[in-house]
Structures are given as structure tokens and as C-alpha cells.
C-alpha positions as CSV (number, residue, x, y, z in Angstrom):
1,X,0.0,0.0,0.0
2,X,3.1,2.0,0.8
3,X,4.1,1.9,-2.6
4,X,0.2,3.1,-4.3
5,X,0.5,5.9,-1.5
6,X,3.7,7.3,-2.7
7,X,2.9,7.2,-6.7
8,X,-0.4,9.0,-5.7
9,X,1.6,11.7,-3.1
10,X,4.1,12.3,-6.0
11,X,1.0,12.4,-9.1
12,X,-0.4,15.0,-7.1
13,X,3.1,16.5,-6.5
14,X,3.8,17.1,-10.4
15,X,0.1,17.8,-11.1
16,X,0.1,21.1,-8.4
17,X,3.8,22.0,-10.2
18,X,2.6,21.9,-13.5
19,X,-0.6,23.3,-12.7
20,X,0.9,26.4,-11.2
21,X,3.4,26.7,-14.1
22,X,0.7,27.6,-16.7
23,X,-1.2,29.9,-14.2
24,X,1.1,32.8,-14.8
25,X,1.1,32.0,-18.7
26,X,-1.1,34.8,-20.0
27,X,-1.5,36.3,-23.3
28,X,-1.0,39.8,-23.3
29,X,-0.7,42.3,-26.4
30,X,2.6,44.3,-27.0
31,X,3.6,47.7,-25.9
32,X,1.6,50.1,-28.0
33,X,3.4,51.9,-30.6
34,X,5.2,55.1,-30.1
35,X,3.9,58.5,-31.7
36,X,5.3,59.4,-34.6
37,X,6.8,62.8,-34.4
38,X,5.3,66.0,-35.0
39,X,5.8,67.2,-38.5
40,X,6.8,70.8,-39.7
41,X,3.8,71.7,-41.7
42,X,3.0,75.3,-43.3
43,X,-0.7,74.7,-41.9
44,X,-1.9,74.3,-38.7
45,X,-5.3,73.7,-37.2
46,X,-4.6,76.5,-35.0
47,X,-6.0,80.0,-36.2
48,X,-2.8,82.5,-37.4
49,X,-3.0,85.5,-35.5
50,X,-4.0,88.7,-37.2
51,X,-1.0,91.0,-37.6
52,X,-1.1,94.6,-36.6
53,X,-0.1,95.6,-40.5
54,X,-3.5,95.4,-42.5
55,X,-3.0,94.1,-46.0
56,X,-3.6,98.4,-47.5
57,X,-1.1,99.1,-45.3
58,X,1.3,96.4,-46.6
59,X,1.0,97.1,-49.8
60,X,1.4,100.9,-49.9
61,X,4.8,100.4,-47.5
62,X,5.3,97.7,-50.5
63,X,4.7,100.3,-53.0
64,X,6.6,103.0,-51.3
65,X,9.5,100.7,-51.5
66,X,9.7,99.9,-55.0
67,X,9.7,103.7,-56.0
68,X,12.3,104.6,-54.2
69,X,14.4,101.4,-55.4
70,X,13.8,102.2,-58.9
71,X,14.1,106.4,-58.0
72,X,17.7,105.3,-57.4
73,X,18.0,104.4,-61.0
């Protein structure tokens, strides 16, 4: 009976091992992948501020320019 006892003591032995091995054994997914960097665009979602300069302002400094390149001449 000795025998039938220990073969039963050391079935349950490698059962509860082997058991316990595979309770750690979970499928999990990768880290997530990075962000890819910002990008230097000419565009932006974000509203350009209005500059101080209207665009009739601009032009005449624009204008006034020119002439007196071309009064060097």
C-alpha cells in the first residue's frame, strides 16, 4: 500500500507544479506603438494671429518701396 501511496503523493506533486506553471502564462498584447513625431507643416489647425499691419497698409509700404528702389536708378 506503501508503494500506491507514494505514486499518488508524487501524481499530485507534479500535477500542483505543472498546474501552477501555466497559471502565470497569459496572453497579453505588446507595448503600443510610439507616436510618430510631429511634422513641420505650413498649416496648422490653430488660427494664425491677425497681424497689426492690415494688407492696404502692406501694400502701400510695399509700393513705397519699390519707388524709391527704382528712383535710385
Amino acid at each position: 500500500m506503501k508503494p500506491v501511496k507514494n505514486l499518488v503523493f508524487a501524481a499530485l506533486l507534479v500535477f500542483s507544479i505543472a498546474l501552477s506553471a501555466f497559471a502565470g502564462d497569459i496572453d497579453q498584447p505588446g507595448a503600443p506603438k510610439p507616436e510618430p513625431p510631429p511634422r513641420m507643416t505650413a498649416t496648422t489647425d490653430e488660427t494664425i494671429p491677425e497681424s497689426d499691419i492690415d494688407q492696404e497698409t502692406g501694400d502701400y509700404l510695399f509700393f513705397e518701396v519699390l519707388t524709391a528702389l527704382l528712383s535710385m536708378y
